[in-house]
Biopython code that builds the backbone (N, CA, C, O; Angstrom):
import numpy as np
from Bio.PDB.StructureBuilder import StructureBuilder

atoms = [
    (1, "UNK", "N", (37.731, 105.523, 154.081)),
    (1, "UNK", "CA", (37.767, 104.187, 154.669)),
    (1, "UNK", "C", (38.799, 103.336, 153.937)),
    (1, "UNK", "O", (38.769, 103.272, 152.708)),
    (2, "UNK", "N", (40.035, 102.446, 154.911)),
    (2, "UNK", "CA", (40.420, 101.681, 154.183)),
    (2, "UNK", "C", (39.738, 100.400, 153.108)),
    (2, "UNK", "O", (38.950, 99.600, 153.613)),
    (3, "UNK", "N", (40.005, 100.313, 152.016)),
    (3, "UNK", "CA", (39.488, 99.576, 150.895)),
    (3, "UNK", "C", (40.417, 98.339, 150.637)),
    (3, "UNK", "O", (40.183, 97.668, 149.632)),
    (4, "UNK", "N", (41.422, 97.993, 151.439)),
    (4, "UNK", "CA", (42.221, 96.928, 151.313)),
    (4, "UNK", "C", (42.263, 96.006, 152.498)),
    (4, "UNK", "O", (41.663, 96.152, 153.563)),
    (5, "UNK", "N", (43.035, 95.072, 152.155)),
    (5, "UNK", "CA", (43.051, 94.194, 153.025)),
    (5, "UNK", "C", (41.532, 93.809, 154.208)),
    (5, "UNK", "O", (40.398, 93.582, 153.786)),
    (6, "UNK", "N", (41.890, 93.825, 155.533)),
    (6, "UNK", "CA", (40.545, 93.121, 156.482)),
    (6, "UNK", "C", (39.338, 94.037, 156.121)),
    (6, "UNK", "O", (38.164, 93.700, 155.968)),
    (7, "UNK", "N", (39.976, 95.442, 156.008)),
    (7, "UNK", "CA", (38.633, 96.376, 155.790)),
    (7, "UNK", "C", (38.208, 96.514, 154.133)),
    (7, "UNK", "O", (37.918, 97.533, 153.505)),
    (8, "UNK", "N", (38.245, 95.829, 153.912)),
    (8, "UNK", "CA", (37.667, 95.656, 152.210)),
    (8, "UNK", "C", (36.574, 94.868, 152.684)),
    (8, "UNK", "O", (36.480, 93.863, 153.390)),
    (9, "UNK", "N", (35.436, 95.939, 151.833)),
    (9, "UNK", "CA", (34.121, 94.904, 152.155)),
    (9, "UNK", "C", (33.635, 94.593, 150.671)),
    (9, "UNK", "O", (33.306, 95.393, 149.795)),
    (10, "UNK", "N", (33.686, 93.146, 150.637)),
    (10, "UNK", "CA", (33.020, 92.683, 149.743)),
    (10, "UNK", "C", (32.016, 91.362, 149.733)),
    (10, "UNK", "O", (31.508, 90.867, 148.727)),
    (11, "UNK", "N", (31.869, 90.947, 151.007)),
    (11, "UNK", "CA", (30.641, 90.090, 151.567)),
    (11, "UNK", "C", (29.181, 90.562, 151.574)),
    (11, "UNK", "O", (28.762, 91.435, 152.334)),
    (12, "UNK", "N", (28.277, 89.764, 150.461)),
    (12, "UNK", "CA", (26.895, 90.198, 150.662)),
    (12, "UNK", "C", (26.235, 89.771, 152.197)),
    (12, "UNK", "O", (26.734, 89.110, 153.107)),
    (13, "UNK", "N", (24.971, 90.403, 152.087)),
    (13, "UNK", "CA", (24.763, 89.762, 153.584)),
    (13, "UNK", "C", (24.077, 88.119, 154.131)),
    (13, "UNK", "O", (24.076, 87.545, 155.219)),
    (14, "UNK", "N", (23.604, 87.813, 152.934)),
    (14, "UNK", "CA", (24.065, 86.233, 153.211)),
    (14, "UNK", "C", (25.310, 86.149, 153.132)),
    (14, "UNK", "O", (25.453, 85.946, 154.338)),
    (15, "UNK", "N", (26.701, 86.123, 152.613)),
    (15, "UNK", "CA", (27.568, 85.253, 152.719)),
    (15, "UNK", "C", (28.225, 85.926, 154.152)),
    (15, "UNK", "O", (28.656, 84.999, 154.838)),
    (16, "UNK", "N", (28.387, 86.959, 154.669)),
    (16, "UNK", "CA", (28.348, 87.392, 156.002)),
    (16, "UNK", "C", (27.638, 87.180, 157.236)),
    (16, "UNK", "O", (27.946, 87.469, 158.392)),
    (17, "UNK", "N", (26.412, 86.496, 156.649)),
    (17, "UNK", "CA", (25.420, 85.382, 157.429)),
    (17, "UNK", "C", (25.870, 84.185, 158.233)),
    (17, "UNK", "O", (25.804, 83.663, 159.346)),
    (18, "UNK", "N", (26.348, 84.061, 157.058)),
    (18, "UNK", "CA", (26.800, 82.447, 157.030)),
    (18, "UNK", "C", (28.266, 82.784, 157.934)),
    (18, "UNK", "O", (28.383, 82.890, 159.155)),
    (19, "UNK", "N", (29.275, 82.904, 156.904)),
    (19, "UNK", "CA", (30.462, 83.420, 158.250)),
    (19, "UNK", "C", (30.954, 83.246, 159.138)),
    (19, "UNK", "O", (32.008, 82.824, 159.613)),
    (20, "UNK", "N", (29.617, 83.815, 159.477)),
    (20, "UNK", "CA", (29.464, 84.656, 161.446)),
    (20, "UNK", "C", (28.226, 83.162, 162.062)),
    (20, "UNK", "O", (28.013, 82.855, 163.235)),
    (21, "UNK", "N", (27.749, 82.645, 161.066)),
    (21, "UNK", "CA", (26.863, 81.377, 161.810)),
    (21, "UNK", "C", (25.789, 82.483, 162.496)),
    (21, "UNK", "O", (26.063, 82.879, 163.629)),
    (22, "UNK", "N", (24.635, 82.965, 161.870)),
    (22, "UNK", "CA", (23.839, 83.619, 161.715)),
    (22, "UNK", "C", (22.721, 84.107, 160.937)),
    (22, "UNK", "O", (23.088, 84.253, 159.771)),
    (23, "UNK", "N", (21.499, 84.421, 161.105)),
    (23, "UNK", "CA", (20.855, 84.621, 160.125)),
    (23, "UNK", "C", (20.765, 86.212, 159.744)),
    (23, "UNK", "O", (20.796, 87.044, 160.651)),
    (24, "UNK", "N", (20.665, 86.564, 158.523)),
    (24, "UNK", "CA", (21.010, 87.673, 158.008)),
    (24, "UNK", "C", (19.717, 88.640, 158.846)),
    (24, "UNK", "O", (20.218, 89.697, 159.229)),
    (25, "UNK", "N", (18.727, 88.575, 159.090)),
    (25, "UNK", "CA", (17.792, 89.313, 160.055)),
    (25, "UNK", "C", (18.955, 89.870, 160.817)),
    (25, "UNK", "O", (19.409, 90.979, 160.534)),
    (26, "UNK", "N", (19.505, 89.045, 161.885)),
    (26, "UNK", "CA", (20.275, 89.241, 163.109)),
    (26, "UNK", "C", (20.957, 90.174, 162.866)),
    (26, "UNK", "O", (20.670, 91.158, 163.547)),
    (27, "UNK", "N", (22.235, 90.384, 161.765)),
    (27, "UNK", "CA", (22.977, 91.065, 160.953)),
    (27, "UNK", "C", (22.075, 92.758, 161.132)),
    (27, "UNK", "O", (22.451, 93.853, 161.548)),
    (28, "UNK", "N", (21.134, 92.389, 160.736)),
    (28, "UNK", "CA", (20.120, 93.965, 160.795)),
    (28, "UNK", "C", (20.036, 94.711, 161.974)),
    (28, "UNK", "O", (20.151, 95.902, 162.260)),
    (29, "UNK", "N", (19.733, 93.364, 162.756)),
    (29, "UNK", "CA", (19.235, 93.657, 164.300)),
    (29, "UNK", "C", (20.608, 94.363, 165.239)),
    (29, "UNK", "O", (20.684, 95.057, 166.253)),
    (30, "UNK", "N", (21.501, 93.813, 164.370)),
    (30, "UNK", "CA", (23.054, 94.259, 165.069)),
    (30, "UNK", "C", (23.456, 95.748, 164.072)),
    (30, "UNK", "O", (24.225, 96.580, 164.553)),
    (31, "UNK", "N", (23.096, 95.870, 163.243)),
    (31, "UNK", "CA", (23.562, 97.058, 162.926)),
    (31, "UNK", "C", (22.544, 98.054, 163.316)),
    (31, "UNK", "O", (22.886, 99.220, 163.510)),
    (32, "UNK", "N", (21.573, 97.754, 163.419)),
    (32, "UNK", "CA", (20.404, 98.733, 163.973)),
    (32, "UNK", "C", (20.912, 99.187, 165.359)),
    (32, "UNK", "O", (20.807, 100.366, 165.694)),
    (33, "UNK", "N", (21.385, 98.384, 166.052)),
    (33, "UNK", "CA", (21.894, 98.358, 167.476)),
    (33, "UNK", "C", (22.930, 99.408, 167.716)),
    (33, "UNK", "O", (23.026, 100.143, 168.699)),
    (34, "UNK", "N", (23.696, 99.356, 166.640)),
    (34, "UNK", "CA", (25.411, 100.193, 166.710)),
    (34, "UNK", "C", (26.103, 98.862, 166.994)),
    (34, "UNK", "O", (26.867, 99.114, 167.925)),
    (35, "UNK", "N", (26.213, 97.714, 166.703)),
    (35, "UNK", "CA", (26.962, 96.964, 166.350)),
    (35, "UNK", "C", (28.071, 96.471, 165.535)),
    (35, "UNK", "O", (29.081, 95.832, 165.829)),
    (36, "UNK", "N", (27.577, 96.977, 164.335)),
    (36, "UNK", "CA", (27.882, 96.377, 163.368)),
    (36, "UNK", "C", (28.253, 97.679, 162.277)),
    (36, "UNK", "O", (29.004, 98.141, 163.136)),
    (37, "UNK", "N", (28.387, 98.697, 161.115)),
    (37, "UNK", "CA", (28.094, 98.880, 160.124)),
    (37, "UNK", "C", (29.173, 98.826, 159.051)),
    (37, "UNK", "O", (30.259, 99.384, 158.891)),
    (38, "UNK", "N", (28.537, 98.043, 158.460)),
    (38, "UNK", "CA", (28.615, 97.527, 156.969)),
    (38, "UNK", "C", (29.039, 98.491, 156.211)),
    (38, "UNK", "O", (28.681, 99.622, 156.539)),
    (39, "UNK", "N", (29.846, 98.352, 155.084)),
    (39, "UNK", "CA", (29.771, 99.680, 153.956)),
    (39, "UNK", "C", (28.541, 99.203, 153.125)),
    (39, "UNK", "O", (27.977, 98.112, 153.211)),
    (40, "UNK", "N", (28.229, 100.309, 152.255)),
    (40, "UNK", "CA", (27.027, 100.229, 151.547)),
    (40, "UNK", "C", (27.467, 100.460, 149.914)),
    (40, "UNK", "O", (28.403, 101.241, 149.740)),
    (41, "UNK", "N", (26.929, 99.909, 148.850)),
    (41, "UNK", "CA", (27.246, 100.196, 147.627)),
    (41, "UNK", "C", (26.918, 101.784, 147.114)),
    (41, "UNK", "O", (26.854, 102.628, 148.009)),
    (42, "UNK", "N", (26.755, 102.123, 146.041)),
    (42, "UNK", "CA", (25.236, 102.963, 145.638)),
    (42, "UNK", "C", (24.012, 102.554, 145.517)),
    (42, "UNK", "O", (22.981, 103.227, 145.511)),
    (43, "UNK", "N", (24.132, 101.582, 145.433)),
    (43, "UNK", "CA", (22.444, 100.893, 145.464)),
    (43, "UNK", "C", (21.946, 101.129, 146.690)),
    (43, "UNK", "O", (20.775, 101.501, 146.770)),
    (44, "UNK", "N", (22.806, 100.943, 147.986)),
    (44, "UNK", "CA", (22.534, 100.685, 149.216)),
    (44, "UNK", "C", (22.568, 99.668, 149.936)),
    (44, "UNK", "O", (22.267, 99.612, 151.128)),
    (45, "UNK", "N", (23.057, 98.524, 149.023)),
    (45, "UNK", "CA", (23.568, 97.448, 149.652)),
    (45, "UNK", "C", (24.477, 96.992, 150.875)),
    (45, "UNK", "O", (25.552, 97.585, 150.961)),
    (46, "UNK", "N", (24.277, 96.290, 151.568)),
    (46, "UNK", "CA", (25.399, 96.226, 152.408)),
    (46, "UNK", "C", (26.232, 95.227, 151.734)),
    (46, "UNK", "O", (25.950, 94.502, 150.780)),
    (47, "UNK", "N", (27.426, 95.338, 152.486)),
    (47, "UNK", "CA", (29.018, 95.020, 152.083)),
    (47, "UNK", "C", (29.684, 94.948, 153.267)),
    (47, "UNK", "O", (29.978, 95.908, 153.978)),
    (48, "UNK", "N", (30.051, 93.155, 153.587)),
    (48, "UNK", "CA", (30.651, 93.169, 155.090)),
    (48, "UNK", "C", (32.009, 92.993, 154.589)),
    (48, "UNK", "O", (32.101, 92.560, 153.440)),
    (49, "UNK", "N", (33.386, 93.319, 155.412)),
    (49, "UNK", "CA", (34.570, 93.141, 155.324)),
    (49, "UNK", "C", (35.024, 91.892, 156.563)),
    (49, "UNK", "O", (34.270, 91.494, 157.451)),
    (50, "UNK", "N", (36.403, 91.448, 156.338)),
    (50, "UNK", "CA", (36.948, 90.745, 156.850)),
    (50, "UNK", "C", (36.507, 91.044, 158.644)),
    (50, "UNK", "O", (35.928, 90.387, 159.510)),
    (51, "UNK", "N", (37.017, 92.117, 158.584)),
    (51, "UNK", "CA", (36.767, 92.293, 160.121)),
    (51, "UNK", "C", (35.644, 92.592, 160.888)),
    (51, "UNK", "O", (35.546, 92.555, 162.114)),
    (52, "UNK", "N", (34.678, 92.937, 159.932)),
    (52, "UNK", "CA", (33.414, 92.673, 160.417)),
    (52, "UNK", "C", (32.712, 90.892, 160.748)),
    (52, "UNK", "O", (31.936, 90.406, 161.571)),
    (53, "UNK", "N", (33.347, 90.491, 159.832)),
    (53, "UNK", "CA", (32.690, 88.693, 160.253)),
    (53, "UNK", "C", (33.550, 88.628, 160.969)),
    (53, "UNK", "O", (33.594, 87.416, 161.180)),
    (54, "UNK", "N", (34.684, 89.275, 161.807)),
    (54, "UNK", "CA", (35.264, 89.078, 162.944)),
    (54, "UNK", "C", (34.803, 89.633, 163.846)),
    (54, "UNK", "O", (34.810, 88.949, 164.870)),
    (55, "UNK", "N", (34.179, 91.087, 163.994)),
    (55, "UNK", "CA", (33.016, 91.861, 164.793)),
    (55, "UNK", "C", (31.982, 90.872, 165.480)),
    (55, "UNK", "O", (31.856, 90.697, 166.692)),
    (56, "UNK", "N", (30.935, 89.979, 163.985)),
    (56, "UNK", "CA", (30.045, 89.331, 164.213)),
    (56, "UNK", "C", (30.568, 87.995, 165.296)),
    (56, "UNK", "O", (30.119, 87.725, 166.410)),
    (57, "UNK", "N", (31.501, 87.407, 164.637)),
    (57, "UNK", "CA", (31.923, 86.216, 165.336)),
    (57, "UNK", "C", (32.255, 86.952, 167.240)),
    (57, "UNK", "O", (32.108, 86.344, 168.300)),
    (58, "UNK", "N", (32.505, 87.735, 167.121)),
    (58, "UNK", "CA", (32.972, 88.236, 168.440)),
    (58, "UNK", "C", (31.352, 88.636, 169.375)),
    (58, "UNK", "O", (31.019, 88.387, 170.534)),
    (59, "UNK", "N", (30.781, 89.198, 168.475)),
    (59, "UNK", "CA", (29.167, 89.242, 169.367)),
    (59, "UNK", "C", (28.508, 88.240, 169.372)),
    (59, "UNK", "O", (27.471, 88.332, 170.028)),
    (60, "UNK", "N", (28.791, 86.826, 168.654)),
    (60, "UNK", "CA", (28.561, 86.221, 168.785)),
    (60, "UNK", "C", (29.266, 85.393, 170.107)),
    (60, "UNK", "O", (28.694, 85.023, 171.133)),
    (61, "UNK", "N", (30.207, 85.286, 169.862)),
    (61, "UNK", "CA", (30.713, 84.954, 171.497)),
    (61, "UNK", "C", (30.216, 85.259, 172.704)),
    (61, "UNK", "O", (29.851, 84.600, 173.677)),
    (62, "UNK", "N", (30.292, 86.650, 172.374)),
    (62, "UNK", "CA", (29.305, 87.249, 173.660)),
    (62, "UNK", "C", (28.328, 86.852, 174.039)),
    (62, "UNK", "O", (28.261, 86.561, 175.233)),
    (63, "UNK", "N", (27.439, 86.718, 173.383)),
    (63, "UNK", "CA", (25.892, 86.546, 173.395)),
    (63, "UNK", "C", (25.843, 85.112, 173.795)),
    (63, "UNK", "O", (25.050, 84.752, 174.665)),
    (64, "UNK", "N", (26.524, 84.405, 173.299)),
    (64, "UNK", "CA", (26.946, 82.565, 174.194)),
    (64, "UNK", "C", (26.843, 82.688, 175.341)),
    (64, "UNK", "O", (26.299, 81.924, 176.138)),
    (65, "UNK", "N", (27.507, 83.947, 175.577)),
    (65, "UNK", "CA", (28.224, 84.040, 177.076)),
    (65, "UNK", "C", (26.875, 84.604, 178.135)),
    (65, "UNK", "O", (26.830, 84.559, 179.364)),
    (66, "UNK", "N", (25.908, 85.098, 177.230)),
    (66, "UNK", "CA", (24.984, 84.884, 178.099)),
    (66, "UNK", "C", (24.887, 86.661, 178.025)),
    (66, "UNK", "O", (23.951, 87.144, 178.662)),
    (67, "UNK", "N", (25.577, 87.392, 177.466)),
    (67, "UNK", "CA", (25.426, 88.810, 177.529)),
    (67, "UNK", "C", (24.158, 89.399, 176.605)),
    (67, "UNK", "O", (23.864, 88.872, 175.532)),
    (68, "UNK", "N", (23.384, 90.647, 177.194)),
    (68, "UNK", "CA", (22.447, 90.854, 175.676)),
    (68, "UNK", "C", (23.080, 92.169, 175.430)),
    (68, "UNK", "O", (23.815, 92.874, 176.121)),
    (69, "UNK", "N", (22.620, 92.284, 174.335)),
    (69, "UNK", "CA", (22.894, 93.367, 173.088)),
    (69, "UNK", "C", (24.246, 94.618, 173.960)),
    (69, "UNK", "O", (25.473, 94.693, 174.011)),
    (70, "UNK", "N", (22.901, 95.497, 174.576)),
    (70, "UNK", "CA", (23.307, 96.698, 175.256)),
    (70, "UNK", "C", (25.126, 95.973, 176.091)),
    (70, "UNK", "O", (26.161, 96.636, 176.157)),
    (71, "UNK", "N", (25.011, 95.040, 176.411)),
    (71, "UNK", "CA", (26.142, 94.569, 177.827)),
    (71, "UNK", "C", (27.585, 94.362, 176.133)),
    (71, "UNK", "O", (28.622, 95.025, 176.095)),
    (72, "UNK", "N", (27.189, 93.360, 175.059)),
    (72, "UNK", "CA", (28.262, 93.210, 174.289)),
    (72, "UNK", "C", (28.323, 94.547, 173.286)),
    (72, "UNK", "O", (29.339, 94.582, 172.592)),
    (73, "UNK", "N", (27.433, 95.592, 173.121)),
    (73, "UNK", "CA", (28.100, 96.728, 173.120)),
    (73, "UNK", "C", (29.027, 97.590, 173.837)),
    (73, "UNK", "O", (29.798, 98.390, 173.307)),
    (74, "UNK", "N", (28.904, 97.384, 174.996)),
    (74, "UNK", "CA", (29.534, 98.055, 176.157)),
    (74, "UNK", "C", (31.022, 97.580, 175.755)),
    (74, "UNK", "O", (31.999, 98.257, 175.435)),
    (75, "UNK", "N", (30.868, 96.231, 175.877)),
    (75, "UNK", "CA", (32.349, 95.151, 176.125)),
    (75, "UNK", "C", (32.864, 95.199, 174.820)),
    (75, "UNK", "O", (33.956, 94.663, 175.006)),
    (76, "UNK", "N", (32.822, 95.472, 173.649)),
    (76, "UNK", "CA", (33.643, 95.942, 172.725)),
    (76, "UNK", "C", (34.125, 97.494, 172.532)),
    (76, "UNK", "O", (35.218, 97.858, 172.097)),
    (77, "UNK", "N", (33.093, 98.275, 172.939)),
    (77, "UNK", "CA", (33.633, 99.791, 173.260)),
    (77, "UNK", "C", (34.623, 99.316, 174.191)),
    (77, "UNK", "O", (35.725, 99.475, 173.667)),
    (78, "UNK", "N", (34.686, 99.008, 174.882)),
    (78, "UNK", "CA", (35.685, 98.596, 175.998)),
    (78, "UNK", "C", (36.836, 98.287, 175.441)),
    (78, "UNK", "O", (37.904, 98.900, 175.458)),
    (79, "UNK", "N", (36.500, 97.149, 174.877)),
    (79, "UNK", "CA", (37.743, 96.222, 174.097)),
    (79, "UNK", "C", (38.628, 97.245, 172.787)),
    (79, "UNK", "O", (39.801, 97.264, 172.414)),
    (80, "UNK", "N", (37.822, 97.746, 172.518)),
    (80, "UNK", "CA", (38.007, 98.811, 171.303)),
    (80, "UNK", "C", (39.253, 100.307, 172.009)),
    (80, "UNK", "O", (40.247, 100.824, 171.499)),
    (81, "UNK", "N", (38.490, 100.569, 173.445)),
    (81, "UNK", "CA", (39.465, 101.251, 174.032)),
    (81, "UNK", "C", (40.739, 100.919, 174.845)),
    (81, "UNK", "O", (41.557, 101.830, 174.970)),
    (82, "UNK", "N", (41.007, 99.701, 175.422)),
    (82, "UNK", "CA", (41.873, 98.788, 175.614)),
    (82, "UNK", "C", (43.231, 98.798, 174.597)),
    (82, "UNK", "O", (44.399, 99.065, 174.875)),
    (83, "UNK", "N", (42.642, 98.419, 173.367)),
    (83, "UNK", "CA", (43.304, 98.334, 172.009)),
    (83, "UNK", "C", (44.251, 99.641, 171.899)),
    (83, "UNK", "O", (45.448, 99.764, 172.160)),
    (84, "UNK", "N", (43.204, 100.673, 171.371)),
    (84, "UNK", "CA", (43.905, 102.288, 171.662)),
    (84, "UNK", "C", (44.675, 102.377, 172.568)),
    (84, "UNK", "O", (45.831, 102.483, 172.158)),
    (85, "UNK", "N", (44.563, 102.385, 173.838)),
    (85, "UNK", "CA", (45.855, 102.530, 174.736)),
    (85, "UNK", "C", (46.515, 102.210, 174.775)),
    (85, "UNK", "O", (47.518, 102.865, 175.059)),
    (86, "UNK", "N", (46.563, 100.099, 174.361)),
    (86, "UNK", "CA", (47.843, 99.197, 174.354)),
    (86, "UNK", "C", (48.683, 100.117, 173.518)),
    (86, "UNK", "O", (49.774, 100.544, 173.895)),
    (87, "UNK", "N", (48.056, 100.438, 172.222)),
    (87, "UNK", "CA", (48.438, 100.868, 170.804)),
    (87, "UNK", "C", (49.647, 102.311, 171.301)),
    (87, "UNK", "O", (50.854, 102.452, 171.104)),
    (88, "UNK", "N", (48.666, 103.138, 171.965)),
    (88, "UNK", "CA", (49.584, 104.530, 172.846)),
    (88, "UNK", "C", (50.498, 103.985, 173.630)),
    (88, "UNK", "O", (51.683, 104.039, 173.300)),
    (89, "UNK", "N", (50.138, 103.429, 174.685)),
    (89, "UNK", "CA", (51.537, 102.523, 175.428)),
    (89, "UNK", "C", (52.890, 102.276, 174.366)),
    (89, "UNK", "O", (54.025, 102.673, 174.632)),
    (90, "UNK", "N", (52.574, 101.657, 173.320)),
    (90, "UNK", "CA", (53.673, 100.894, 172.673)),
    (90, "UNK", "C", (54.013, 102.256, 172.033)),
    (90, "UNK", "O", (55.133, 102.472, 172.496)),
    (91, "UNK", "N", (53.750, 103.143, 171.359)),
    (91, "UNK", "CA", (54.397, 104.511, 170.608)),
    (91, "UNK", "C", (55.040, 104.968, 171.842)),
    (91, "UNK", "O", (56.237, 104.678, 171.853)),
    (92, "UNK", "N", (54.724, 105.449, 172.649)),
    (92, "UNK", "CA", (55.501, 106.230, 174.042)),
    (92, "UNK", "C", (56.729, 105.407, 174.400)),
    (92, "UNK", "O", (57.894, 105.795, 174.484)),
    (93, "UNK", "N", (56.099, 103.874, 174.646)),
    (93, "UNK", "CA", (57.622, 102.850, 174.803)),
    (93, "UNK", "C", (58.144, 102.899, 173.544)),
    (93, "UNK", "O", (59.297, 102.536, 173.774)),
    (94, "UNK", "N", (58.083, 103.107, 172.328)),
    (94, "UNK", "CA", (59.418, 103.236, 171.153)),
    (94, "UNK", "C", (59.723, 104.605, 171.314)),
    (94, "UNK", "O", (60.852, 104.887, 170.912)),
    (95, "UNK", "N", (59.086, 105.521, 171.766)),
    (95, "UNK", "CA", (59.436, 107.007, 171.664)),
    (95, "UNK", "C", (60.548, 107.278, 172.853)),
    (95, "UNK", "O", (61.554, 107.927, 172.565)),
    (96, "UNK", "N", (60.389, 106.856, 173.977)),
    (96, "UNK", "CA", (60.964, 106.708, 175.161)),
    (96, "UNK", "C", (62.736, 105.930, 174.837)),
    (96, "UNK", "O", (63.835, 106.441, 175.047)),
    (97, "UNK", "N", (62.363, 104.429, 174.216)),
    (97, "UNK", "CA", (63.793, 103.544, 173.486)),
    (97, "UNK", "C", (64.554, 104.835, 172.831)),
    (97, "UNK", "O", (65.549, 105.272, 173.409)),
    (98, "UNK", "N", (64.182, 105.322, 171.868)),
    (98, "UNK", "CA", (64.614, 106.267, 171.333)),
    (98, "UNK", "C", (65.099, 107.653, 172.096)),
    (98, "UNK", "O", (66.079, 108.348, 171.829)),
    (99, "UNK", "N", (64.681, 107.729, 172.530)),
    (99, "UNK", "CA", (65.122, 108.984, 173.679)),
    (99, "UNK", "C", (66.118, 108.552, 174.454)),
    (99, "UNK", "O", (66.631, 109.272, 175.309)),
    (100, "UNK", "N", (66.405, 107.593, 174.273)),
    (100, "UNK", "CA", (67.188, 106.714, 175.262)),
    (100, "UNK", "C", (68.718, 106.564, 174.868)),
    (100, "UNK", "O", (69.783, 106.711, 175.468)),
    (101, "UNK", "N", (68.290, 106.159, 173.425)),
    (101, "UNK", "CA", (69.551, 105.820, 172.336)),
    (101, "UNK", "C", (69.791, 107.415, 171.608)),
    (101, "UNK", "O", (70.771, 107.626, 170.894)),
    (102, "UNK", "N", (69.078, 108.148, 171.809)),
    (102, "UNK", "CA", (69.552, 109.930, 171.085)),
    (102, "UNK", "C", (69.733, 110.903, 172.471)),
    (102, "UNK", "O", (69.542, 112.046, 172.056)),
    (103, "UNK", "N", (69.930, 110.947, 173.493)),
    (103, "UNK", "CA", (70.050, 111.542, 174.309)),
    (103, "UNK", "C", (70.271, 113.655, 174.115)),
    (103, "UNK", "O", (71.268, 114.287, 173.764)),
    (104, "UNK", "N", (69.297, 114.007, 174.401)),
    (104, "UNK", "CA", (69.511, 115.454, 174.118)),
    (104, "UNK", "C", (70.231, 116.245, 174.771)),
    (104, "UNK", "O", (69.593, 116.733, 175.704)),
    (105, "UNK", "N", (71.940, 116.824, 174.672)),
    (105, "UNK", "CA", (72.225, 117.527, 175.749)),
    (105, "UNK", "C", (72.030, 118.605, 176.512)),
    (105, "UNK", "O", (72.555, 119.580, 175.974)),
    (106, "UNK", "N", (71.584, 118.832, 177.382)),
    (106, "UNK", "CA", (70.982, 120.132, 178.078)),
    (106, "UNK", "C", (72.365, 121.123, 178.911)),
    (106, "UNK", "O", (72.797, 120.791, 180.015)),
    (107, "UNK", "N", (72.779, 122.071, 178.308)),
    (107, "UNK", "CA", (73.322, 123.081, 179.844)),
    (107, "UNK", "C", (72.244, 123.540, 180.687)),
    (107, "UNK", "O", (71.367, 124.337, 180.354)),
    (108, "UNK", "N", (72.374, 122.997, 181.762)),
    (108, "UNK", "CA", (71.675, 123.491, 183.048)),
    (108, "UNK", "C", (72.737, 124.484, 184.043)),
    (108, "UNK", "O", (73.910, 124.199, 184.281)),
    (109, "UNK", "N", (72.089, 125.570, 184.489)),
    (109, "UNK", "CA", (72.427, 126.223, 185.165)),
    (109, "UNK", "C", (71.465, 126.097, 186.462)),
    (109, "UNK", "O", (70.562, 125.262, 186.510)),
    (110, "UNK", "N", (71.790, 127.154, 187.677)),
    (110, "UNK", "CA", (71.410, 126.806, 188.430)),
    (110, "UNK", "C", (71.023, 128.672, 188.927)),
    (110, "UNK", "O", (72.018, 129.207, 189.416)),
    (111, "UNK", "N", (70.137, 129.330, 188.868)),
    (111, "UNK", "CA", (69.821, 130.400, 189.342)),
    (111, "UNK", "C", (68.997, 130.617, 190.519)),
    (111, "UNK", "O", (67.815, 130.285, 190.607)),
    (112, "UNK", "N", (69.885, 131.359, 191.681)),
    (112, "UNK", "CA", (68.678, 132.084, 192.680)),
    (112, "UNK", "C", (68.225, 132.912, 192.812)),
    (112, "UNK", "O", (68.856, 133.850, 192.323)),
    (113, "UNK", "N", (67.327, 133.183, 193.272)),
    (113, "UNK", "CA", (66.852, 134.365, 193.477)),
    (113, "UNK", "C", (65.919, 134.424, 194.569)),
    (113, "UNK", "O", (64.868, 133.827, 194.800)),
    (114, "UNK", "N", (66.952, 135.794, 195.524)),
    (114, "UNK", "CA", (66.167, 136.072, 196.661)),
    (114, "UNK", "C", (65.426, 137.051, 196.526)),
    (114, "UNK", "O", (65.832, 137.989, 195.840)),
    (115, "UNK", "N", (63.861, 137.118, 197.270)),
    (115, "UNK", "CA", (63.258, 138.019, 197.391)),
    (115, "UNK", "C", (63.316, 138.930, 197.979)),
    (115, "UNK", "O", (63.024, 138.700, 199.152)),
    (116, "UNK", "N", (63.628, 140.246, 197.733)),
    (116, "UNK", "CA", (63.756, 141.577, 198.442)),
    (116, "UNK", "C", (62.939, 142.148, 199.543)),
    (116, "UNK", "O", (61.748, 142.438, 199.424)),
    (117, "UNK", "N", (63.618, 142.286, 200.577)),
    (117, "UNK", "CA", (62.808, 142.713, 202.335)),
    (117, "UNK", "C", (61.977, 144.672, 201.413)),
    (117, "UNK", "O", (62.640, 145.627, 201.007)),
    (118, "UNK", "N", (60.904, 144.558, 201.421)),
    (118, "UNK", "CA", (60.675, 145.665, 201.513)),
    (118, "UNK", "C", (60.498, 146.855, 202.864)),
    (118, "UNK", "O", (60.235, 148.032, 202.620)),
]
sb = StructureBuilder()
sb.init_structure("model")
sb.init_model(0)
sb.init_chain("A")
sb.init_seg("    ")
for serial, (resi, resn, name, xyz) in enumerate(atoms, 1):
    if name == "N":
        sb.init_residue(resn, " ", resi, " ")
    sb.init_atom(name, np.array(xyz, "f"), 0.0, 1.0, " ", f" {name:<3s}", serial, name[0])
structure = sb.get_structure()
């Protein structure tokens, strides 16, 4: 797991509570769900990262919106696969630019072949 930057978890679960404008129960109730998971210490502690109080803040949106649990799971798998493709789209469009600017030369020939009257 990355250990730097957004994915560095070093938020207990009150201060990941707070955050996300939540009570740390909820936090449970969302990782119990497949929402959410936290890294854990050796103790077993949880440990939220940057982008998890961005996770939370985002199910939290949802849930404004009037969605329950099962529906803003759905809509971040969603969102989550969205992401991936934009992500594939854009490698194929630099891979493609590039193919563009290196052009590979091909000899093409042109062979027939007729099939024999038995």
């Amino acid at each position: 797991m990355d250990t730097t930057g957004a994915h560095r978890a070093v938020y207990i679960i009150s201060v990941a509570a707070d955050l996300a404008g939540v009570h740390p129960q909820t936090l449970r109730v969302y990782e119990q769900k497949g929402l959410v998971d936290p890294a854990r210490t050796g103790g077993g502690s949880r440990r939220y990262s940057e982008a998890d109080i961005e996770q939370l803040i985002r199910i939290q949106e949802l849930t404004s919106e009037g969605l329950n649990l099962a529906g803003v799971k759905r809509v971040l798998a969603l969102e989550a696969q969205l992401e991936r493709a934009t992500e594939r789209i854009a490698d194929l469009e630099a891979e493609a630019a590039e193919r563009r600017r290196h052009p590979v030369k091909v000899n093409q020939s042109i062979a027939i072949y007729e099939r024999r009257q038995k």
